[in-house]
Structures are given as structure tokens and as C-alpha cells.
C-alpha positions as CSV (number, residue, x, y, z in Angstrom):
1,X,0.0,0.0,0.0
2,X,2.6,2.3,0.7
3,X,4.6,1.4,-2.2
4,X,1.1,2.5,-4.0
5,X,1.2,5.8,-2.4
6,X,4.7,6.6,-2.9
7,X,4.0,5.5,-6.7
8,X,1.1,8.1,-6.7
9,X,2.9,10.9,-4.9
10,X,6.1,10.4,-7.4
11,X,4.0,10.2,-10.6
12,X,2.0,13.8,-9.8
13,X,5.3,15.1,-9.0
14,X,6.7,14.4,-12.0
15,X,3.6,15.7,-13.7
16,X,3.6,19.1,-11.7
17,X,7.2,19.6,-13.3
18,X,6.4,18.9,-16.8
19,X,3.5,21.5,-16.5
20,X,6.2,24.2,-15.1
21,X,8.6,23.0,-18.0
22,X,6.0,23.5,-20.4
23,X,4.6,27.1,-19.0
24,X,8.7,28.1,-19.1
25,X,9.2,26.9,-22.5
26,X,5.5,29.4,-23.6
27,X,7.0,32.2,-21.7
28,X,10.7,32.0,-23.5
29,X,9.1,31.9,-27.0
30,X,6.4,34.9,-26.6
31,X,8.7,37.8,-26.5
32,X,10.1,36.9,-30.1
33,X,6.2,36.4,-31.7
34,X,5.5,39.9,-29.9
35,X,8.5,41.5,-31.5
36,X,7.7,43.2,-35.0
37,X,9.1,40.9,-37.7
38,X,9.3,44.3,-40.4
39,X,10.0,48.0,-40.9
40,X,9.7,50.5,-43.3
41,X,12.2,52.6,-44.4
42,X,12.6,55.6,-47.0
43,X,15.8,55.1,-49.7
44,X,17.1,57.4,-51.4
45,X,14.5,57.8,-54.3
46,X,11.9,58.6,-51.3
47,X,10.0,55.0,-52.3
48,X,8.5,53.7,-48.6
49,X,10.2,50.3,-48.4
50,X,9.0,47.9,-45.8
51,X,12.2,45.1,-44.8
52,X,12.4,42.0,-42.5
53,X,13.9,42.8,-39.6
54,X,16.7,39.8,-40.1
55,X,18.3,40.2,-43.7
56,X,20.8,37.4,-43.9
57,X,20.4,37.4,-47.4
58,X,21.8,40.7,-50.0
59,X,21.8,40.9,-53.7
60,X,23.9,44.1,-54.6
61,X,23.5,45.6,-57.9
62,X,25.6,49.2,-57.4
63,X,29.1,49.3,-57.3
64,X,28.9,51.9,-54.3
65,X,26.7,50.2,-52.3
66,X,29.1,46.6,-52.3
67,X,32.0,49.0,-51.1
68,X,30.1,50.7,-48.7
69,X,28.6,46.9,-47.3
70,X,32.8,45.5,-47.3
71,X,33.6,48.3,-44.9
72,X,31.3,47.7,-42.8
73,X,32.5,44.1,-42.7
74,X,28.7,42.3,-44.0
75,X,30.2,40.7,-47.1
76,X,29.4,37.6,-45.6
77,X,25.3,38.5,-45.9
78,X,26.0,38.7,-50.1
79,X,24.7,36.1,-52.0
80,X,24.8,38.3,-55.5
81,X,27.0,41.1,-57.1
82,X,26.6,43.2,-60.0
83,X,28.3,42.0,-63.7
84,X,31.8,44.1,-64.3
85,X,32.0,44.6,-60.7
86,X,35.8,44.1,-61.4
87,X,36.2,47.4,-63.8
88,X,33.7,49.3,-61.6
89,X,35.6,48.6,-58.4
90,X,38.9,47.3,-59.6
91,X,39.7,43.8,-60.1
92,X,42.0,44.2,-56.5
93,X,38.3,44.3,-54.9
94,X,39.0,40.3,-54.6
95,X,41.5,40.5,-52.0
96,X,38.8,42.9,-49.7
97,X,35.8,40.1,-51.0
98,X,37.4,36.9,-51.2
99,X,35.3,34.7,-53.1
100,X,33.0,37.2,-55.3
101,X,34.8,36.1,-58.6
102,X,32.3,32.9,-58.4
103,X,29.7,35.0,-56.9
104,X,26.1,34.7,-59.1
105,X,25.7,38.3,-61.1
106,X,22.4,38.7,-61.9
107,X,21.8,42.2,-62.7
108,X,24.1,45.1,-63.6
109,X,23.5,48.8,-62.9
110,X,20.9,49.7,-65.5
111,X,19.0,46.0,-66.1
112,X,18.2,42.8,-63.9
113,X,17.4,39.2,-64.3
114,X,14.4,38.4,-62.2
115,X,14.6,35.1,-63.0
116,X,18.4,35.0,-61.6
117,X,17.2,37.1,-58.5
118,X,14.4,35.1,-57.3
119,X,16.7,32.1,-57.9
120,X,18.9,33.6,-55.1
121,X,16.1,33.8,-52.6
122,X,16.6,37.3,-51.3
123,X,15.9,38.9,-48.4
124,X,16.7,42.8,-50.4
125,X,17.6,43.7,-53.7
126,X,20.0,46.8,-53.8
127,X,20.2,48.7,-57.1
128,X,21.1,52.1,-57.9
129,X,18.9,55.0,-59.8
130,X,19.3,53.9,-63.1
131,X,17.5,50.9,-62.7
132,X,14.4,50.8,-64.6
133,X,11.3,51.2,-62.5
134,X,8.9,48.1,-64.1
135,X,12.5,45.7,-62.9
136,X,12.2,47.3,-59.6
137,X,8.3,46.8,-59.5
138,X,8.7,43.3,-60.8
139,X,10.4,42.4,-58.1
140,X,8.5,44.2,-55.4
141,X,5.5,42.8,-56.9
142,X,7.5,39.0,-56.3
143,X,7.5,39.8,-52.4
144,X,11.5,40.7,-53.1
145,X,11.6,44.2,-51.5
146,X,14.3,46.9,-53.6
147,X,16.3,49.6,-52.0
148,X,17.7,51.8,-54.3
149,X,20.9,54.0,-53.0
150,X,21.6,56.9,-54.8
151,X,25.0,58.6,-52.4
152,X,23.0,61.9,-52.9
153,X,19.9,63.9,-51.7
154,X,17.2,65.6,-54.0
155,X,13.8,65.6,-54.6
156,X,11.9,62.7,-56.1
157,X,12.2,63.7,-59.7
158,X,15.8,64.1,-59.7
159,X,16.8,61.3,-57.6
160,X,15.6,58.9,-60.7
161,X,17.8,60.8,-63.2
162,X,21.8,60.0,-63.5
163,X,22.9,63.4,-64.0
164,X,20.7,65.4,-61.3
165,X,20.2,69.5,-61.1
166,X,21.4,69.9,-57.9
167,X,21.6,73.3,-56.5
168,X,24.4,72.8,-53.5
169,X,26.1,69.6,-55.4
170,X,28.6,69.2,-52.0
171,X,25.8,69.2,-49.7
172,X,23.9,66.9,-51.2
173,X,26.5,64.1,-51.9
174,X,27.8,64.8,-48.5
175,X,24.5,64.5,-46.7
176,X,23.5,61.7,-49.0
177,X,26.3,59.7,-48.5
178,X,26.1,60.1,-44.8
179,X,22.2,58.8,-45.4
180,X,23.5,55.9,-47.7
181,X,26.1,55.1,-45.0
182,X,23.3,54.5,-42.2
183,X,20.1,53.0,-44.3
184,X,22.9,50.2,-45.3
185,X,24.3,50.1,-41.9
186,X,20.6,49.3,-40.6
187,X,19.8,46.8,-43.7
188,X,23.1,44.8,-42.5
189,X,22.2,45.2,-38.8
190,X,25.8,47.2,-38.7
191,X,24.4,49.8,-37.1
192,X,27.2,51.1,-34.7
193,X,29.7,50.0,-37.8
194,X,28.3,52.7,-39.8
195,X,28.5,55.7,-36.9
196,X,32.2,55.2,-36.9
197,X,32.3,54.8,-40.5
198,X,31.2,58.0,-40.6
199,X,32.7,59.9,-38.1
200,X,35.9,59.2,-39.6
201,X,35.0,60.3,-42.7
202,X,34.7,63.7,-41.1
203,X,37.2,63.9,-39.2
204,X,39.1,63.3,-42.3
205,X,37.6,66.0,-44.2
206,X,38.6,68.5,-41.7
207,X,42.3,67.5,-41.9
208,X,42.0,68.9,-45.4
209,X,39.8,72.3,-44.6
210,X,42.0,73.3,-41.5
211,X,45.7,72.6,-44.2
212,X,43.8,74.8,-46.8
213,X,43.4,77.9,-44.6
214,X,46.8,78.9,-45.8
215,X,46.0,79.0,-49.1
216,X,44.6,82.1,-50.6
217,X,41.8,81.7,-53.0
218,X,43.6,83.2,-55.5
219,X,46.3,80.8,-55.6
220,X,44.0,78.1,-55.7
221,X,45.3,75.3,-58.5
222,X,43.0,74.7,-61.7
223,X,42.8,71.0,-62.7
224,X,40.9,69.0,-65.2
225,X,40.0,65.4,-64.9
226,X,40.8,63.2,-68.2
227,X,38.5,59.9,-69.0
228,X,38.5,57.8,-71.5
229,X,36.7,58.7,-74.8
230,X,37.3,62.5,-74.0
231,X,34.6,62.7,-71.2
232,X,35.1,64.6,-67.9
233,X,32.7,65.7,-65.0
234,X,31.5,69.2,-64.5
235,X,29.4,70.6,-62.1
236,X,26.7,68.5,-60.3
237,X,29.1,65.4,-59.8
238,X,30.7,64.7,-56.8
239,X,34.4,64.8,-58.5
240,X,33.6,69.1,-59.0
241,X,32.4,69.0,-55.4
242,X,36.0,67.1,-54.2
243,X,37.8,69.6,-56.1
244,X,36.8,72.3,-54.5
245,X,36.7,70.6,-51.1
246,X,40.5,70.2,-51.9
247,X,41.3,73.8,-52.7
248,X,41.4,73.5,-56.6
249,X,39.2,74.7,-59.3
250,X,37.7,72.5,-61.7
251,X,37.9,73.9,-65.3
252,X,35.0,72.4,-66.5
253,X,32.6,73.7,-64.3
254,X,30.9,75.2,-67.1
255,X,29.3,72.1,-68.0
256,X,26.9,70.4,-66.5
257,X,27.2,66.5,-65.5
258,X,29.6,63.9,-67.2
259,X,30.2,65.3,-70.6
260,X,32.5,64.7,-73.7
261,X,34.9,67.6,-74.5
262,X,37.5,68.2,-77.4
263,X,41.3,68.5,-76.8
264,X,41.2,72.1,-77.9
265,X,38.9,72.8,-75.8
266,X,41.0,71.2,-72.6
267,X,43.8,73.8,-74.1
268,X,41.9,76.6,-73.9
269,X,40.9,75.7,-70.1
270,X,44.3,75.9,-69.9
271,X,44.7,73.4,-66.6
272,X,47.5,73.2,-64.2
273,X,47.3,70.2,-63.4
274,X,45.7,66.7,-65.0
275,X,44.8,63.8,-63.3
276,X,43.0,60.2,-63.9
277,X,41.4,57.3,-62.4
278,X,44.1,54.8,-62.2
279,X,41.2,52.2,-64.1
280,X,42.6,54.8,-67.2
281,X,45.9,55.2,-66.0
282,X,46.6,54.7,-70.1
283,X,45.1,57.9,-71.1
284,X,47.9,59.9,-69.4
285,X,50.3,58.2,-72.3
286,X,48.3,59.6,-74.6
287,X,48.1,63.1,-73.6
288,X,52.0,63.2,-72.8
289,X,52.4,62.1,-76.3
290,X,50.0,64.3,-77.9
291,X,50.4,67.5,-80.2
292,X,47.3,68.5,-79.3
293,X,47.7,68.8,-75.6
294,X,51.7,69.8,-75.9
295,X,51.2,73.6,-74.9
296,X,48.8,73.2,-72.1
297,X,50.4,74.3,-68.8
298,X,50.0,70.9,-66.9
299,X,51.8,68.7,-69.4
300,X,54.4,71.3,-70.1
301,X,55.2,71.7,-66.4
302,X,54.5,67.9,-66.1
303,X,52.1,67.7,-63.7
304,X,50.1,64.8,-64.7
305,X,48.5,62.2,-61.9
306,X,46.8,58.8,-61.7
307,X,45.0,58.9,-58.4
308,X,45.6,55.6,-56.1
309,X,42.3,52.9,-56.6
310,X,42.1,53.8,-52.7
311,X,40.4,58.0,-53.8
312,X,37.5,56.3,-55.5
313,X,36.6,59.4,-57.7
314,X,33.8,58.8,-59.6
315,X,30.6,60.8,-59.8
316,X,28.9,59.8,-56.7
317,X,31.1,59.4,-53.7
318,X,32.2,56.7,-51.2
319,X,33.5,57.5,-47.8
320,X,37.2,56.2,-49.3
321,X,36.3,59.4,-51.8
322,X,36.4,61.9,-48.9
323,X,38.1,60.1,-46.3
324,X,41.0,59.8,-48.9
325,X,40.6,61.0,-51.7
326,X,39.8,64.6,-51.1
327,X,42.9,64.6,-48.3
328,X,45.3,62.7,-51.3
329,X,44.5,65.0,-53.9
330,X,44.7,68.4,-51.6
331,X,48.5,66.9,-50.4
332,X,48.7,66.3,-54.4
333,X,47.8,69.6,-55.0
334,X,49.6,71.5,-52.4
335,X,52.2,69.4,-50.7
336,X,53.8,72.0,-48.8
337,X,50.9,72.9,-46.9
338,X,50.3,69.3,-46.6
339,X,54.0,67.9,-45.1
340,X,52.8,67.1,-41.7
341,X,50.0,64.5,-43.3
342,X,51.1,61.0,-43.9
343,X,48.9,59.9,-46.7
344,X,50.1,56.0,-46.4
345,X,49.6,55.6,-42.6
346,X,45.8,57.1,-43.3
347,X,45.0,54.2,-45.8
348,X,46.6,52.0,-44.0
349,X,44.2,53.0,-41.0
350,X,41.0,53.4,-43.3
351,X,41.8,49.6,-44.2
352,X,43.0,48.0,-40.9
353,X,39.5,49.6,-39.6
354,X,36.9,48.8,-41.9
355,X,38.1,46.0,-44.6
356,X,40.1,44.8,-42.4
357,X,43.1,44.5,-44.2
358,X,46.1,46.1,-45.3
359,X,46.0,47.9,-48.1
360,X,49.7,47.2,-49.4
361,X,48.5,43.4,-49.3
């Protein structure tokens, strides 16, 4: 009889702490089915986007975008890259993203293969301006939510053009890239990553504004920048908006966007200095061994430069473009005012902190 009871007494205790197992394992799980599995965001063409709140999952379509993601250390959340990433970003991309030579491309700046995309299984789709709307809808309307990043702020209408009528060009690349900057940093949960990515992109562009202050403005150097097929930027693209942020004055200011010019009309700009993206490093050949461009004051006095793949200066910026760039082309520029700044132990910090790397490996 006893043995009965004891058999009882043991079995309802047992039961008693199954019950309390279960009613702990309810409570653990209910905070995370309370917790909001979305959110919306605004990108840069003001479109209301609406994410999960866990993106494990990125196809990256824009050159800008895929540099800005490697420094804040996510490439491991890309599952797709654009085609001609290696020209866009320079084939030495690789040794920052190991592995995206076999990495799917599905989509390039301007068209996308939905087919490709959705193969992928996506959490976000991250394209650039100049892709066309009905892709981005396509896509949308597949339960594939788009972000497009444009590195600059503007109304509506002109953040869907390439070329945009902005009226204070450095302002709105600057606060634009700061926006591009966080809306990625939150996308790749990289949030505290992309505060710091920032900060030092400041701090860097005052190292150049507080070295300038001893330059008059009438000293300031005039410089033209040479691409392939003739074409340079003028106003409206962030290269102008470097230049001056660097103390020089673009000659082709005139113009408006990225447009083709004529040798003789580089001659009668007259330049000091010439420089190129190091992706066209060739083109300086060309115009040292030119008749055309013999008597124009930079390749008489031979000042002719290939910036370093590490200034990134295109027409819409990266932090590397101001963090770097604008500080390697002002020392460029102006070395003297510029002696106490050690332009390789700043890329080699920009590196170590956010790729992760060194940049002379």
C-alpha cells in the first residue's frame, strides 16, 4: 500500500514539473512572436520600403553600395553582385571580397534578371537609380523588397535621373552619402559599424579644410580630370564638389554632368594640373604624347596624376572618396601645406579599420 502511495505521490510530481517546463518553454518563445518581424524605411528615391527585420540574405546591384557593405564588414550577408563589378571597383576588390569572382551576377547597374534574382532567394535587392522602374516593380510585386541607393539627396524627380540638377552639389552628396552610410548600416544590422564609419569620414575632411586655410583663393590650383573617350565631369558630380573641397578649381565647371569635350577645348581651359582614375591610368600616355595637348600648362610643367584605386573618384562618392581621396588630392595639389600629413599611414588605417586589411597586401 505504501509502495502504492509513494508510486502516486512520485508520478504527480513528476507531472507538476512537466506542466512548469512547459509554461517556461510558452513564456521564453512569446517575446520573439510579440516582437515586430518588419520595418519601413525611405531610400534614397523617397520610395516607402517595408524590410524584415533579419536580412541574412543581400543581392547588390551598385558598385557603391558593395564597397560601402565590405567596410562595414557584411560581405558575408551577399549572395549576389553586379556583372563588371571588377572594372567598376577594380579587379584588387577580390583581396577585400574573397570569393566574389564565383559569386552569381544577376543584374548590372541599369537591367536585372528576375529570374536570376528570385533564384537567389533574397531577403533585399539593392540597385542604384538607373535601374528601370517596371524591374524594380517586378520584383517588389514578387515579395523581393528593392532599396535603391543613390549617395546623394534631391527631390523625387531628380533622384531617378543620372545626372541630377542639384543646387548645392557638396551638400547633397555629403549629406546623401552620410544617409547611404546608415540606411545600409541598418539593412546589415551594422548599425554602430556605420556611426564610426562616418565619423571618420569627417574627421578626415577636416584635416584637409584646417591645411587649406593657408591658401589664398587666389592661388587656388586649376585641374581638369581626363577619362576615357574624351569625357570629364563638371558641375553636379561629386568629383567638382571634391575639387573644391580640396582647394582647386575644376575647369570644366561650365558644364553640366559627365560630358564629352575636345582636346582644344581642354587647351583653352588651360589646366595646371591633369589627373585620372588609375582604371585609365593609359590615357595619361596619350596626352603626354599628344600635339594637341603639348602647350597646355599641366603637361608642359608635367604635372600629370593617376589617383591611387584607394580616392575612388567617380561621380557619386564613397567615404574612401572623402576620407582619402579629397585629403590625397589636396596633399597632391599643395604638398607643402600638406607635409605634416602621412597619406600612407591614413589608408593603412582606413583599411585595418573597416576592410580589415592592409592595403599594401
Amino acid at each position: 500500500m505504501h509502495k502504492k502511495k509513494g508510486c502516486i505521490v512520485l508520478f504527480v510530481f513528476f507531472y507538476i514539473l512537466l506542466l512548469m517546463s512547459g509554461c517556461g518553454s510558452n513564456t521564453a518563445e512569446k517575446p520573439d512572436t510579440d516582437k515586430p518581424q518588419t520595418y519601413t524605411i525611405t531610400d534614397q528615391m523617397g520610395r516607402t520600403v517595408t524590410l524584415p527585420v533579419k536580412i541574412n540574405r543581400i543581392v547588390c546591384l551598385q558598385h557603391h553600395s558593395l564597397d560601402i557593405l565590405a567596410e562595414l564588414q557584411a560581405q558575408d550577408k551577399v549572395v549576389g553582385v553586379m556583372k563588371d563589378w571588377d572594372n567598376l571597383l577594380d579587379s584588387s576588390f577580390a583581396k577585400i571580397f574573397p570569393g566574389i569572382e564565383n559569386m552569381p551576377q544577376p543584374g548590372s547597374l541599369q537591367s536585372a534578371s528576375i529570374e536570376e534574382i528570385a533564384a537567389l532567394q533574397p531577403d533585399i535587392v539593392i540597385v542604384s537609380n538607373q535601374m528601370p522602374m517596371e524591374t524594380i516593380d517586378k520584383l517588389q510585386s514578387m515579395g523581393i523588397p528593392v532599396v535603391a541607393i543613390t549617395l546623394y539627396i534631391s527631390d523625387k524627380e531628380q533622384a531617378s535621373t543620372i545626372h541630377p540638377e542639384l543646387i548645392d552639389p557638396d551638400e547633397a552628396y555629403t549629406d546623401g552619402l552620410q544617409q547611404a552610410i546608415q540606411i545600409l548600416g541598418k539593412i546589415a544590422s551594422k548599425e554602430e559599424k556605420a556611426d564610426a564609419l562616418w565619423q571618420y569620414v569627417i574627421k578626415n575632411r577636416q584635416i584637409v579644410a584646417e591645411h587649406l586655410t593657408s591658401i589664398p583663393e587666389e592661388k587656388r590650383i586649376h585641374i581638369y580630370m581626363a577619362n576615357e573617350n574624351m569625357y570629364t565631369y563638371g558641375t553636379g558630380k561629386y568629383v567638382g564638389a571634391a575639387m573644391a573641397r580640396a582647394g582647386a578649381k575644376n575647369v570644366a565647371e561650365t558644364l553640366h554632368g559627365y560630358k564629352q569635350v575636345t582636346p582644344e577645348q581642354v587647351a583653352v581651359w588651360n589646366p595646371d594640373v591633369i589627373f585620372v582614375q588609375s582604371r585609365y591610368a593609359s590615357i595619361l600616355e596619350q596626352i603626354k604624347t599628344s600635339p594637341a595637348w603639348s602647350e597646355i600648362n599641366a603637361v608642359k610643367n608635367d604635372r600629370l596624376y593617376i589617383a591611387p584605386d584607394y580616392t575612388k573618384p567617380w561621380g557619386n562618392p564613397t567615404p574612401e572618396s572623402i576620407a582619402l581621396g579629397e585629403v590625397w588630392l589636396a596633399k597632391t595639389l599643395y604638398p607643402e601645406a600638406f607635409q605634416d600629413v602621412d597619406m600612407n599611414a591614413l589608408v593603412e588605417d582606413f583599411y585595418h579599420t573597416f576592410y580589415g586589411i592592409s592595403y599594401q597586401d
